[in-house]
C-alpha positions as CSV (number, residue, x, y, z in Angstrom):
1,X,-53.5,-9.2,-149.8
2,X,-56.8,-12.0,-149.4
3,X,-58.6,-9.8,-152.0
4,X,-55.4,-10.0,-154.8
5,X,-54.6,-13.1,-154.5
6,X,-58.4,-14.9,-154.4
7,X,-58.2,-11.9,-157.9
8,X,-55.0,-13.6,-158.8
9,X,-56.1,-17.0,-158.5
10,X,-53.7,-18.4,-156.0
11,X,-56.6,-17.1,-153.1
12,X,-57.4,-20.7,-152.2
13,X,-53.2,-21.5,-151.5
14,X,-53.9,-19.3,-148.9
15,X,-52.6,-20.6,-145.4
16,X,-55.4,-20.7,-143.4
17,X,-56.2,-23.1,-140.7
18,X,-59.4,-25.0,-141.1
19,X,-61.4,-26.6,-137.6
20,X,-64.4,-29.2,-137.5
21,X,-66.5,-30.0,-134.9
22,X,-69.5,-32.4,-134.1
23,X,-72.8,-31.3,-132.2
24,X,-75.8,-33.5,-131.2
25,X,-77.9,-30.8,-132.0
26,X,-78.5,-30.6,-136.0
27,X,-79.7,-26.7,-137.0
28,X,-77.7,-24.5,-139.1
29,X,-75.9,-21.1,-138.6
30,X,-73.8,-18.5,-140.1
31,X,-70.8,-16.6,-138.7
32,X,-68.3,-13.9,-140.6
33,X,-65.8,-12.1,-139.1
34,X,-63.8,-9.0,-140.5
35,X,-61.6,-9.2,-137.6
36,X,-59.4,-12.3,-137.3
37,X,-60.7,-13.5,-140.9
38,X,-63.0,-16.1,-139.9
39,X,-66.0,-18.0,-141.1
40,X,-68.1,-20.1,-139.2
41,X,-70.8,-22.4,-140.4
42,X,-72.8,-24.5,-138.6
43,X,-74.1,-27.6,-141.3
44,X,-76.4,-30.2,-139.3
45,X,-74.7,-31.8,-136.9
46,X,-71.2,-30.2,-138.2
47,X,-69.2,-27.0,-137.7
48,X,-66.9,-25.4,-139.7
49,X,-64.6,-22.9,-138.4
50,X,-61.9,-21.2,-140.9
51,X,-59.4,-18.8,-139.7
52,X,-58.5,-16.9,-143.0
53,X,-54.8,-16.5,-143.8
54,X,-53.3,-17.1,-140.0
55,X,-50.7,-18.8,-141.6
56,X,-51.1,-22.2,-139.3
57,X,-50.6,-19.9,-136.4
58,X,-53.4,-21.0,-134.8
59,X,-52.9,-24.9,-135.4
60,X,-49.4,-24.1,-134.3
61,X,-51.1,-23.9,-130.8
62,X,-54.2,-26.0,-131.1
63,X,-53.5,-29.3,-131.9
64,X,-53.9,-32.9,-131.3
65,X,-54.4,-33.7,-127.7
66,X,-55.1,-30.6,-126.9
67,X,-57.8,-30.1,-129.6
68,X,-59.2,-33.9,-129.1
69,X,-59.9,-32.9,-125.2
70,X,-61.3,-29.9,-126.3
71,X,-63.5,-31.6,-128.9
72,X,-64.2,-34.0,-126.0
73,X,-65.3,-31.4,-123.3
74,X,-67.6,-29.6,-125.5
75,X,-69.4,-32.6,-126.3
76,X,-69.4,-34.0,-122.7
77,X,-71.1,-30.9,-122.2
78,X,-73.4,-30.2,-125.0
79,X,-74.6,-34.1,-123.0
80,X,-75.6,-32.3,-119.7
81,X,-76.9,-29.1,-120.5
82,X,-79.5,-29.5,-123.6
83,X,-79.1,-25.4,-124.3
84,X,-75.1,-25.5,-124.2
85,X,-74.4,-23.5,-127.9
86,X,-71.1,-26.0,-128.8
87,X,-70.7,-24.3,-131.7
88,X,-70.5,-20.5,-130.4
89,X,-68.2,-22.1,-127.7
90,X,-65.6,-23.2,-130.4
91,X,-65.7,-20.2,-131.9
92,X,-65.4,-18.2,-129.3
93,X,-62.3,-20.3,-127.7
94,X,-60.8,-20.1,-131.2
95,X,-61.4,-16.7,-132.1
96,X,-60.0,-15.7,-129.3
97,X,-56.6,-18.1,-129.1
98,X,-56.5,-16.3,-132.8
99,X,-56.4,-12.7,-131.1
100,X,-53.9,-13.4,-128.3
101,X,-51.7,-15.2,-130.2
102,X,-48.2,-13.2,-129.8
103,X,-47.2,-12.9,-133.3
104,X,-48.4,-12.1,-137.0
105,X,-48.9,-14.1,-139.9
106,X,-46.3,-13.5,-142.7
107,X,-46.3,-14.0,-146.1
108,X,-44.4,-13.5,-149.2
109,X,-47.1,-12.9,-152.0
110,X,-46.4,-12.4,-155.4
111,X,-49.3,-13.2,-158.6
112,X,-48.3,-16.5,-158.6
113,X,-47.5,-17.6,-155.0
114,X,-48.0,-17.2,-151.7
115,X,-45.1,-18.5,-149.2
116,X,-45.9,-18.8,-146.0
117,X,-43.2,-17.3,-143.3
118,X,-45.3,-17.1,-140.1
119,X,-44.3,-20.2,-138.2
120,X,-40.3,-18.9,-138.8
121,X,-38.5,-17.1,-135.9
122,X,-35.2,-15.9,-135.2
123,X,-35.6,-16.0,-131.3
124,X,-33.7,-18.5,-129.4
125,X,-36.5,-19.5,-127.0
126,X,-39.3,-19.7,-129.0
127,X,-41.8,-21.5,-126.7
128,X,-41.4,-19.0,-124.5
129,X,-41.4,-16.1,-126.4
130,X,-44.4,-16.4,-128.1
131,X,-46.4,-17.9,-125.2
132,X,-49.7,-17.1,-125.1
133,X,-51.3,-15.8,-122.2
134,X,-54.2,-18.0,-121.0
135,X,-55.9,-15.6,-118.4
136,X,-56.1,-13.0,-121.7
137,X,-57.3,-16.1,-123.9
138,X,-60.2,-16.2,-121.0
139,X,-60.9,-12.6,-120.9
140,X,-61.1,-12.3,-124.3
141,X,-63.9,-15.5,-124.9
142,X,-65.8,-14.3,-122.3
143,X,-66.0,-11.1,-124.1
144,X,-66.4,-12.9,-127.5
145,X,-69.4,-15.0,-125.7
146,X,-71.2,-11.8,-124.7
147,X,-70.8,-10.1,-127.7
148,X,-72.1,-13.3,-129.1
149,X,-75.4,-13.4,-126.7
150,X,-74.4,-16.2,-124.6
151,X,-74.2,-15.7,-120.7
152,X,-71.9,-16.6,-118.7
153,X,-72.0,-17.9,-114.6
């Protein structure tokens, strides 16, 4: 569906969720993903991190506060520990959020449109429902991390 509809020109309607981040360190970097979608691209001092067509699934659960503290405590650490990779740490936290999340993204594509049906539910409950489960979000960065070189204590 990404490939037809960047062929069919509505590619860049795609809902995808879109996360930036500051470093104190200033390099650059390079990350693709097949699976989720993703792209991340370390510029400078700034990181990029795209989740391709998750359909605002992702933002649905990381969001203001939550992503301000987390913005916060990556920085706070990046502070102490001179080697702390801030950007691979994101990623990692996101990419795996994007994995556990309890439910797919949905669209209805056509040559001309994409409508986006992923944050729609018939549940009654759905906060519970389609809780995510924060000991697999940890199991899942910490294999994310590894596979990404970093060690973890």
């Amino acid at each position: 569906m990404i490939q037809s509809a960047y062929k069919d020109g509505v590619g860049f309607c795609l809902p995808s969720t879109l996360y930036v981040f500051e470093s104190e360190k200033d390099f650059f970097d390079l990350r693709t993903f097949v699976y989720p979608q993703m792209i991340m691209i370390r510029i400078k001092k700034l990181i990029f991190i795209l989740l391709i067509g998750d359909g605002f699934l992702t933002k649905n659960y990381l969001n203001e506060d939550l992503l301000s503290n987390f913005r916060k405590k990556l920085l706070l650490e990046e502070k102490v520990n001179e080697k702390f990779p801030l950007h691979l740490y994101a990623l990692s936290e996101i990419m795996a959020l994007r994995m556990c999340i309890p439910k797919t993204p949905s669209f209805v594509y056509s040559n001309k449109e994409i409508m986006n049906m992923s944050l729609l539910t018939g549940v009654s409950n759905p906060e519970e429902y389609y809780k995510v489960d924060e000991e697999l979000i940890e199991k899942t960065r910490n294999e994310i991390l590894v596979d990404l070189g970093v060690k973890i204590k």
